[in-house]
N, C-alpha and C positions, 0 to 999 in steps of 0.2 A: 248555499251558494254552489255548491260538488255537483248536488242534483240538475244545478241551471247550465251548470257547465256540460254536463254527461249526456242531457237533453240537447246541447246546442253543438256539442259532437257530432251526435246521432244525426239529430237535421242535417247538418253539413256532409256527413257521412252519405246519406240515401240520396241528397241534390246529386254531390256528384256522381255517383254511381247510375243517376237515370240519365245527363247528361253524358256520358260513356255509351248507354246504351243507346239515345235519343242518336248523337251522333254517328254511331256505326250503321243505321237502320237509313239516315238520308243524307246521302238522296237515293233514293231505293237503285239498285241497279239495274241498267239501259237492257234493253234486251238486244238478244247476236243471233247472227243469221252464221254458216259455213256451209262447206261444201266438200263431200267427199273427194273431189280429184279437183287442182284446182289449175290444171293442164288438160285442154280438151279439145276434139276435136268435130266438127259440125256435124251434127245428128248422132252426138256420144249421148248415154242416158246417165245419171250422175246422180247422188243423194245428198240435197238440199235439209240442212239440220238448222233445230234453233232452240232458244233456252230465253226463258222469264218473259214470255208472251201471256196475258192473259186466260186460265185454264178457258175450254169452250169455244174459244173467237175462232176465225178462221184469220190465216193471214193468206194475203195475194202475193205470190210469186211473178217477177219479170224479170225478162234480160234487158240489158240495155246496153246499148249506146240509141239502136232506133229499138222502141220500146215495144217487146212480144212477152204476152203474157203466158206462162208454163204452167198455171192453175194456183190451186189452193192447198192448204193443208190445214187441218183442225188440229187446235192445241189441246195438250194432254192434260187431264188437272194438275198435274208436278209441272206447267207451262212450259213443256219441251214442244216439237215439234219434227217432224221426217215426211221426207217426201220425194218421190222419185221425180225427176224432168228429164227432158231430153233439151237439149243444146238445137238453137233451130237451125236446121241443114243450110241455109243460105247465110249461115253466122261469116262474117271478115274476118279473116285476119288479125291477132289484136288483141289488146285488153278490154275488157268488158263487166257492166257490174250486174249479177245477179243480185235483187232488190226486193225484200218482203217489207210486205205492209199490213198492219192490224192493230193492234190492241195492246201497248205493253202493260205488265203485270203490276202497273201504279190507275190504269184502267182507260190511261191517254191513248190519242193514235201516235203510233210512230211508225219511222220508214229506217232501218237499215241497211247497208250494203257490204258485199264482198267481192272481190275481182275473182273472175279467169280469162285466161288467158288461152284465147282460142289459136291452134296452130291452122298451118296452110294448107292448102293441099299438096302432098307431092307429085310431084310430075315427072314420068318416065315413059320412057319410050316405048312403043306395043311390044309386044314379047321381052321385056326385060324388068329388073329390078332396082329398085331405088341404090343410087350406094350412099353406105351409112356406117363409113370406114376413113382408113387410110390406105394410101395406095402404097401397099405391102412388097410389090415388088423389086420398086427402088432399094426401098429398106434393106430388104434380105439381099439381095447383090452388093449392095454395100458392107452392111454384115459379113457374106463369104471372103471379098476385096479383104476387109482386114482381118479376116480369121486366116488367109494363106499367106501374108504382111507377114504376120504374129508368126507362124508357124514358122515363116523363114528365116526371121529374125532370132528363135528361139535355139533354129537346128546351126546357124552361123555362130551364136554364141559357144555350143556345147562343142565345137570345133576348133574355136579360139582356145576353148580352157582343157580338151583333151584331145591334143595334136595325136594325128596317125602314126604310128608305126613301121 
């Protein structure tokens, strides 16, 4: 009877231990698309990464909101992926999803995405520069205003507490 029990341990022992593993294994994991900068601006060039693609495949690169494609990139056997694009020069204003398509590493098609967020163009005026500040001058006149305040205040005091002679 010891031996029917030690036996029926054991079984029960290895079940669960492959269901442990069975479950950590699926659902395999989705594959990810990122992007080195993910602030940019129209005809900025940027590096497009990804991980658990299919070693081999290629995947297709696009921007979107109206759909331009930026190329492809071939997955590496460890299923990563890199690829330089450029941001197309007539990009809006806006958020936008760069979008790779191919093969995830379960051997399906999948489509991914990630946002950037394309900034405006600035506009200034011929010979001049953008301002990308505060206007400092208020400030510091305000500043001096209570630094000679303070000052006066401080010399009225010492006046009060050591009358002249």
């Amino acid at each position: 009877m010891s031996k029917i029990s030690a036996l029926a341990a054991l079984t029960l022992a290895v079940i669960v231990s492959m269901i442990g593993v069975a479950h950590a294994a699926y659902p395999p994991a989705a594959p990810t698309v990122g992007v080195s900068d993910s602030t940019v601006q129209p005809g900025q060039t940027i590096t497009v990464t990804g991980d658990r693609w299919e070693a081999g495949t290629a995947v297709a690169l696009s921007f979107h909101s109206a759909p331009v494609p930026l190329g492809t990139a071939t997955v590496r056997p460890d299923g990563t992926f890199s690829a330089r694009v450029t941001i197309p020069s007539d990009a809006t204003a806006g958020t936008h999803e760069i979008i790779a398509s191919g093969t995830a590493s379960n051997g399906r098609p999948r489509s991914v995405s990630t946002t950037v967020t394309v900034l405006g163009d600035v506009v200034t005026a011929p010979g001049s520069t953008a301002f990308t500040g505060a206007h400092l001058q208020v400030w510091m006149v305000a500043a001096l205003i209570l630094f000679v305040i303070g000052m006066g205040l401080v010399v009225a005091a010492r006046r009060r507490t050591h009358p002249s002679a």
